[in-house]
C-alpha positions in Angstrom: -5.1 -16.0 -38.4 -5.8 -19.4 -36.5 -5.0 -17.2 -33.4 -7.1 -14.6 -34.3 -10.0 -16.7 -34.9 -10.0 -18.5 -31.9 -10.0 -15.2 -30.0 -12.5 -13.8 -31.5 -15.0 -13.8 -28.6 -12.5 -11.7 -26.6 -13.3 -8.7 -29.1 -16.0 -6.4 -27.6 -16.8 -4.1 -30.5 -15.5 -1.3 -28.5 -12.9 -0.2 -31.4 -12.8 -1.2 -35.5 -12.1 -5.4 -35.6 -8.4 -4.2 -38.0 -7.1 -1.9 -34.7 -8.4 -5.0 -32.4 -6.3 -7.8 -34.6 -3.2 -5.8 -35.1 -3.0 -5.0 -31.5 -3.7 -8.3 -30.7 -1.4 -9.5 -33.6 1.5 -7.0 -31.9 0.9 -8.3 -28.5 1.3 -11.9 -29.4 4.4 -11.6 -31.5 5.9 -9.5 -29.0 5.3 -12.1 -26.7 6.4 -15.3 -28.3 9.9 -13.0 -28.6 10.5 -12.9 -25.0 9.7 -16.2 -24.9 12.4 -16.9 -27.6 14.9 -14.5 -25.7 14.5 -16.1 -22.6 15.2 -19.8 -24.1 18.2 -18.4 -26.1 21.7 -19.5 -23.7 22.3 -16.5 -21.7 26.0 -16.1 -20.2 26.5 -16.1 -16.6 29.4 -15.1 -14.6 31.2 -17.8 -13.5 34.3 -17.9 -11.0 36.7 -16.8 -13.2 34.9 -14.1 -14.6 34.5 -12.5 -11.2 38.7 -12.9 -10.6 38.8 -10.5 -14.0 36.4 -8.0 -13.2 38.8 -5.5 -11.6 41.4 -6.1 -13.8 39.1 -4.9 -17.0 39.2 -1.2 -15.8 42.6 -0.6 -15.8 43.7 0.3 -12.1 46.8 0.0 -10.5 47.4 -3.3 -8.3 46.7 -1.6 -5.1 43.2 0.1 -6.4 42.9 -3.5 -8.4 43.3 -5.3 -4.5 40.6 -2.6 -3.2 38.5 -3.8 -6.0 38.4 -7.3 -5.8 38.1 -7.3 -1.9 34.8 -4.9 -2.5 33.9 -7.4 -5.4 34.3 -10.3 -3.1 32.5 -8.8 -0.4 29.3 -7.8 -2.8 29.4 -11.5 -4.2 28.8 -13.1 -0.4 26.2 -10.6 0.2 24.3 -11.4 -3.0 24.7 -15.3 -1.7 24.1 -14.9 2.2 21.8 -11.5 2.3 19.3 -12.1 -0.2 16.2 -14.1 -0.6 16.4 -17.2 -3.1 13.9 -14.7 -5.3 15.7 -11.5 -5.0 18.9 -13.4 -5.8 17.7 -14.6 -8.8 16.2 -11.6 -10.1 19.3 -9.5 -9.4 21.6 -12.1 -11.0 18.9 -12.0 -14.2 19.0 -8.4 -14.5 21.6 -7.0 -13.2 24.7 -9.7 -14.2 23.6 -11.0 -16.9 21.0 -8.1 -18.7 17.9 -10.3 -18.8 15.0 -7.8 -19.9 12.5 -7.2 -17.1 9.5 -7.6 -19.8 11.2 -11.0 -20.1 11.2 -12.1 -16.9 8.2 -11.1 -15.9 6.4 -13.1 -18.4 8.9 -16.5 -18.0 7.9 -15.4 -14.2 3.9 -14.7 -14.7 4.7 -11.3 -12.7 4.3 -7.8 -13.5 7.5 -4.8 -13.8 6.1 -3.6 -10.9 6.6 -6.6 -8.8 10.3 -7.4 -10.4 11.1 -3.9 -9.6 10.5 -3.7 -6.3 11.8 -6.9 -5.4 15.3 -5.4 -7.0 15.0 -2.1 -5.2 14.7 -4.2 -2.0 17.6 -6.5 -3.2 19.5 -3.4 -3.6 18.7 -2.0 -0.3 20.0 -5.0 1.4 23.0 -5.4 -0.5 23.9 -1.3 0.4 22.9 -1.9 4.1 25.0 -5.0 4.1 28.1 -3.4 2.6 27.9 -0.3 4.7 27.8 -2.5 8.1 30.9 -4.7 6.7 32.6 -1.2 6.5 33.0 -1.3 2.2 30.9 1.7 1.7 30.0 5.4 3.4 26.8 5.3 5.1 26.3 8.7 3.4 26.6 6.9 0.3 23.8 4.7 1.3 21.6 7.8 2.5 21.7 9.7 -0.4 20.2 7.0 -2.2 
C-alpha cells in the first residue's frame, strides 16, 4: 500500500485504478524477486569442475581426451577472446543459469541488449574455435 500510495501520481486514469495497482503490485513483486535471486549464492565452475566435465557423459578415455582438449580450448577462448562484458554475461547465463530478466535488472539493461551481447560472445567463441582447428567451419556456417 505504502508503495502504492507514493506512486500514485504515476496513474494516468487511462484504465480502472484496481487493474493500475495490481499491475503495478505484479511488477514490483516480480521485481524485488530477481533482486532476491540474484543475491541468493549462485555456483560457479571452478577448476575442478571443469577437469569433471567430460567424464560426466560417459565416453571412452580417448573420446574423454577429445573432450577435455575441446573443453580446454573453449575455456581460453572465453578468457582471451571475449570482452570483460561478454565474458561475464556468458559465464552468468550460460555456466551458471542466471535468468536474463535478472541480469538485466542487477545490470539496468534490457533482454535485448544481453542477448545480443551473447549472440556476439557466441560468434566469437565459434570463429575462435574453428580457426584453432576444434570445429568444421561448416558447423559455424550453418549457424
Amino acid at each position: 500500500m505504502v508503495a502504492i500510495t507514493a506512486k500514485l501520481d504515476q496513474f494516468r486514469n487511462e484504465s480502472r485504478f484496481t487493474t493500475w495497482a495490481y499491475r503495478f503490485v505484479i511488477l514490483e513483486v516480480s521485481n524485488k524477486l530477481s533482486r532476491h535471486f540474484w543475491n541468493a549464492p549462485h555456483v560457479s565452475i571452478d577448476e575442478e569442475d571443469w577437469d569433471r566435465l567430460p567424464g560426466s557423459f560417459g565416453l571412452d578415455p580417448q573420446q574423454r581426451a577429445e573432450w577435455q582438449e575441446l573443453i580446454d580450448a573453449l575455456r581460453r577462448a572465453i578468457d582471451e577472446t571475449l570482452t570483460p562484458r561478454q565474458r561475464r554475461l556468458f559465464v552468468a547465463i550460460i555456466l551458471n543459469g542466471v535468468p536474463v530478466d535478472v541480469l538485466a535488472v542487477e545490470l539496468d539493461s534490457n533482454r535485448n541488449a544481453i542477448y545480443k551481447a551473447l549472440f556476439d560472445a557466441r560468434r566469437k567463441l565459434r570463429q575462435t574455435l574453428v580457426a584453432n582447428g576444434y570445429m568444421n567451419s561448416d558447423a559455424e556456417e550453418s549457424r
